[in-house]
C-alpha angles and dihedrals in degrees: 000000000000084000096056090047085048085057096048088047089060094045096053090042090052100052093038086059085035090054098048089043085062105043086046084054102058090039083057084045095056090031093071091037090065093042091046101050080032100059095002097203110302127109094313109060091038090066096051101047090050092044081045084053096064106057086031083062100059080037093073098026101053098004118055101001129040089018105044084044092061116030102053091072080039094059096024088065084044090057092042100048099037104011129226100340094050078055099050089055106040080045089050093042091059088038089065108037084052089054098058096036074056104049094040092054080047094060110042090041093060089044089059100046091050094051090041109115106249082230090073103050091039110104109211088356100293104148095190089068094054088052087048089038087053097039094060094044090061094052108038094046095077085057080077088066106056086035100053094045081043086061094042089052090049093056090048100049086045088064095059081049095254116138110152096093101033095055088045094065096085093054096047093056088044087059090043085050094048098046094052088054088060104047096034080061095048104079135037100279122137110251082255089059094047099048086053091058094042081054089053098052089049095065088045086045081049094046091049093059095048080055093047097054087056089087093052093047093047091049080048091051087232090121108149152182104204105248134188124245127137096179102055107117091236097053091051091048096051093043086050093043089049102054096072093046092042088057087056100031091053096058097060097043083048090055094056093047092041083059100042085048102042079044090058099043105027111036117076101224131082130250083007084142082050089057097038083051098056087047095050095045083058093049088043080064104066092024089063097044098049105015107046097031093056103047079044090056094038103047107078088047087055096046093047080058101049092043082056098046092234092145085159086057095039091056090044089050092044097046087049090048089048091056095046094050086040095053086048105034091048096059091035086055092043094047097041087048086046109055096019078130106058090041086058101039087052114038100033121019108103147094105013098350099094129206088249081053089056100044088058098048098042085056085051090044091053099052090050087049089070092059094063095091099053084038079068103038086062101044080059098039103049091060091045081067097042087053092060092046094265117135090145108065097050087052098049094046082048100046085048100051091042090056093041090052091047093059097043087051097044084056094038105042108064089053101035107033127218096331094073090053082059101046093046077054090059108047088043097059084036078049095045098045088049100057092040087056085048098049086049091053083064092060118037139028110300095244112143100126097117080050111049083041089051085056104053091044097052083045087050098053100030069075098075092028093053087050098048096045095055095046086049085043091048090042096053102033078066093039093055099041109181091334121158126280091275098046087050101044085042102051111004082050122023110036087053089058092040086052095040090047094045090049093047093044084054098046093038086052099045082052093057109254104169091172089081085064087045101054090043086061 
């Protein structure tokens, strides 16, 4: 009985995070609808993207991945040896150790930016630029501090098996973004003016949902004032257990900065890191759903394996979670490459973001898309490794293909523009995949037979589903003419993905992909 309501706990808890996901999702949608046709992609726009780059990067370095990794089975064996107030202070002691990590980086971040030569921050010499550039660094860099502590509460509250404000806090910041577009368009103010004050709602945005999270924390009993204390044991547990993920975690996150900023300065045209950022946010979409979900949902099964030293089980489990992620993340690649033009016709070519804007972005967005296979590999792959001890393979793989990348991009970008930043992209994380899945042959049973069949029978039927997207692309593009936003979405959009994804489910089933049997279970 206390199973079953255990179950249904889980199930409420799941749709609740799944809802809000969702609604979270669609407000993103209509968020960078209203930057894009607000500052298209010029000078504007390319400030802000690479200013939102910078917090976003010790987001998801201290805030939502190494430390919310690690301290939730620190705090989850607290709460279970000395109960909630063991909790509270173990919670208080990494509060405030984050704190103060936070409002050094703060400080010395904005003092460098201030002391920084406006030469250096100037693209083609503009020196206007360089003022707006600055000026949005130093207000968006505070916006690192609430989201970080937001992540950490979240964690916290997860582990008293409460998710409904922590997973509405997306959505929360989406409706404080959107709100600021609109007024910040409202009045007479120059498109500088009006992506400072977006900036500024988005640190209040980032201040409301560390107040919303307050309820969660005081129903967990985690409550808590931040104190200091560098000696505490958990603190030193969840510091030890971050520096290897940091190391990992950083070279991604540097990646993404190394190309914002290598888009600004080296390639000639203006607002290409605009352009590389709304490809990337339509490759995030389908990374997320099928990449990280499924690591997420393999890993404790691997690890279970490699703590029990089953390497025969962990390559089975790892061959059978390759060809799931290969029979989803193929179609999802093909499909996304195929109608790149009609998503960013649709969803994002108005106002000042012009069709010559969304040619460009959808070719950038087309050459990513073939990334997303190899972007799940690895997310498959990498905890493959973690589950047999190994941090430092993954890291080094990672730390090689992202020199070898910078390089590639430094000699690339000024000539070919911001397409070759996206195809670099490409061949490092192919490259990177590739060399995980060889570093995994050494160490367990060769025994990739369902994957590399998983992957000629979603190329095989990814056939029938490309050409029928493009002639249902081509149909209704016809049938809805220069109809409104909804007629478009609703016909030119969506019935072209609902063909493409019907045709691919028949001929991957007539192939034999059991795997689709297999991910509805």
């Amino acid at each position: 009985m206390a199973r079953q309501e255990g179950i249904r706990r889980f199930r409420r808890a799941a749709a609740g995070i799944a809802g809000w996901t969702l609604a979270s999702r669609v407000l993103g949608l209509v968020r960078d609808r209203l930057m894009f046709t607000t500052f298209g992609r010029g000078p504007e726009s390319s400030a802000f993207w690479l200013a939102w780059t910078v917090p976003n990067l010790f987001r998801r370095l201290l805030g939502e991945g190494a430390l919310s990794a690690v301290f939730v089975p620190v705090l989850t064996r607290r709460l279970e040896r000395d109960g909630a107030a063991g909790a509270r202070r173990s919670l208080a002691t990494v509060l405030g150790a984050l704190l103060l990590v936070l409002g050094v980086l703060v400080v010395l971040g904005a003092a460098a930016v201030l002391v920084m030569p406006a030469a250096w921050l100037a693209r083609d010499g503009d020196l206007r630029y360089a003022a707006h550039l600055r000026e949005l660094l130093l207000v968006l860099l505070p916006y690192m501090l609430p989201i970080c502590v937001v992540a950490l509460a979240s964690a916290a509250q997860n582990v008293s098996g409460r998710f409904a404000l922590p997973a509405l806090a997306p959505f929360v910041l989406n409706l404080f973004w959107i709100a600021a577009l609109l007024v910040a368009g409202g009045g007479e103010r120059s498109l500088a003016d009006q992506a400072v004050l977006v900036g500024v709602a988005l640190v209040v945005g980032g201040l409301f949902q560390v107040l919303l999270q307050l309820p969660g924390l005081r129903r967990s009993e985690l409550l808590v004032a931040p104190r200091l204390d560098l000696g505490d044991p958990d603190l030193r547990d969840t510091a030890k257990g971050m520096l290897p993920m940091l190391l990992g975690l950083s070279v991604v996150q540097l990646n993404v900065l190394a190309n914002q900023v290598l888009a600004v300065y080296l390639v000639p045209e203006t607002g290409a890191n605009s352009v590389l950022f709304l490809a990337n946010r339509l490759l995030e979409f389908p990374h997320a759903l099928v990449g990280i979900a499924l690591g997420t949902a393999v890993f404790p099964l691997l690890s279970s394996l490699g703590d029990q030293r089953d390497r025969e089980g962990l390559g089975r489990t790892l061959d059978q979670a390759l060809s799931l992620g290969l029979v989803v993340a193929v179609p999802a690649a093909v499909g996304l490459l195929a109608l790149a033009p009609e998503i960013v016709d649709v969803l994002f070519v108005a106002g000042r973001f012009t069709a010559a804007d969304g040619l460009e972005a959808a070719g950038v967005t087309g050459i990513l898309a073939l990334s997303l296979p190899a972007l799940v590999a690895i997310q498959v792959l990498a905890r493959a490794h973690y589950a047999l001890g190994d941090r430092r393979t993954p890291v080094r793989i990672s730390i090689t293909m992202f020199a070898l990348a910078l390089v590639a991009n430094l000699v690339l970008a000024p000539r070919f523009g911001v397409r070759a930043l996206a195809a670099t992209s490409t061949v490092s994380v192919t490259g990177n995949a590739a060399l995980l899945l060889w570093s995994m042959r050494r160490r367990l049973p060769p025994a990739r037979r369902r994957a590399w069949r998983a992957l000629g029978v979603a190329v095989l039927a990814s056939v029938p589903m490309v050409v029928t997207a493009r002639l249902a692309a081509d149909r209704c593009a016809a049938l809805v003419g220069g109809g409104g936003l909804p007629a478009r979405l609703a016909v030119a959009l969506l019935v072209p993905i609902g063909a493409a994804a019907l045709v691919y489910l028949g001929a991957a089933r007539l192939l034999g992909a059991d795997e689709l049997r297999l991910r509805r279970r």
